[in-house]
C-alpha positions as CSV (number, residue, x, y, z in Angstrom):
1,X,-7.6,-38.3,3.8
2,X,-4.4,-39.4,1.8
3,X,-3.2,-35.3,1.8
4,X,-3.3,-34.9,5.5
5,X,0.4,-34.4,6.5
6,X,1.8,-34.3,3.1
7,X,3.6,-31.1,3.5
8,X,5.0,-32.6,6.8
9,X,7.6,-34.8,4.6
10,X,8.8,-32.4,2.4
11,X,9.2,-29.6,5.2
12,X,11.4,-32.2,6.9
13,X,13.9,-32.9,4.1
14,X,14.3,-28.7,3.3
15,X,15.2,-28.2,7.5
16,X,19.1,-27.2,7.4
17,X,20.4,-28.3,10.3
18,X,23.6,-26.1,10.3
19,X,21.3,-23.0,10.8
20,X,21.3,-22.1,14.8
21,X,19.2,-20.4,16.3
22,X,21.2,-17.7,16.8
23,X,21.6,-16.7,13.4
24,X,17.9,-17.0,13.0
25,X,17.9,-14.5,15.4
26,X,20.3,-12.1,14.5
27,X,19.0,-12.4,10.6
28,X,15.5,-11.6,12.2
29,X,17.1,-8.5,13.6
30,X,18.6,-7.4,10.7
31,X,15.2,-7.6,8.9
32,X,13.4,-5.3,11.5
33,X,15.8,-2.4,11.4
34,X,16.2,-3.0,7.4
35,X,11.9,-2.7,7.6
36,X,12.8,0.0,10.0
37,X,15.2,1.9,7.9
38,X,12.9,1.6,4.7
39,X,9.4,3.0,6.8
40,X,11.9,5.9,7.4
41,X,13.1,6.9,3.9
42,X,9.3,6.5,2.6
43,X,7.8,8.2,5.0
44,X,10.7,10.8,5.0
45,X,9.9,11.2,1.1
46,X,6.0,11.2,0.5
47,X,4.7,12.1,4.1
48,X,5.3,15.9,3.4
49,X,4.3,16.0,-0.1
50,X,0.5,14.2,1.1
51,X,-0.1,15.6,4.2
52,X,2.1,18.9,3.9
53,X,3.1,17.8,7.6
54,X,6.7,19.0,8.3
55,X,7.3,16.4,10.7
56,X,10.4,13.9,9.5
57,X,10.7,10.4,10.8
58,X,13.2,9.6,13.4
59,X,14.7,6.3,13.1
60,X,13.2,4.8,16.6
61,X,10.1,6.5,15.6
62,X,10.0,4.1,12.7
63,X,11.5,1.1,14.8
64,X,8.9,1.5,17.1
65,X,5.9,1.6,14.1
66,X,7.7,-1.2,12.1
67,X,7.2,-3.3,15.9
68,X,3.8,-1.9,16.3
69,X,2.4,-2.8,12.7
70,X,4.3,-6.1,13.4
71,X,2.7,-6.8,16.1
72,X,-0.8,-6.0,14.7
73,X,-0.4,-8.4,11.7
């Protein structure tokens, strides 16, 4: 019983107050289209070479599966 809530404390002290949610949100963006941009290049370099598909990746193509898988997980 003496553990429940420990974290709690600790969580508290690390919370930076000068961080708004704005630039949470804006640094969550950046993230997606950076996972975005990276599902692109791979799949741009090996998806050929495995599959000997000729297809190339657009970059809302892999916005759209970086959202999907996002959304599965």
């Amino acid at each position: 019983m003496g553990l429940i809530g420990g974290a709690l404390k600790s969580g508290i002290n690390k919370f930076d107050p000068s961080m708004s949610m704005i630039t949470i949100f804006i640094v969550g963006l950046l993230v997606i289209f950076l996972k975005a941009y990276i599902v692109r290049i791979a799949y741009n370099n090996v998806a050929e070479k495995v599959t000997g598909n000729k297809y190339k990746l657009t970059y809302m193509d892999s916005l759209f599966m970086v959202l999907l898988f996002m959304g599965l997980f």
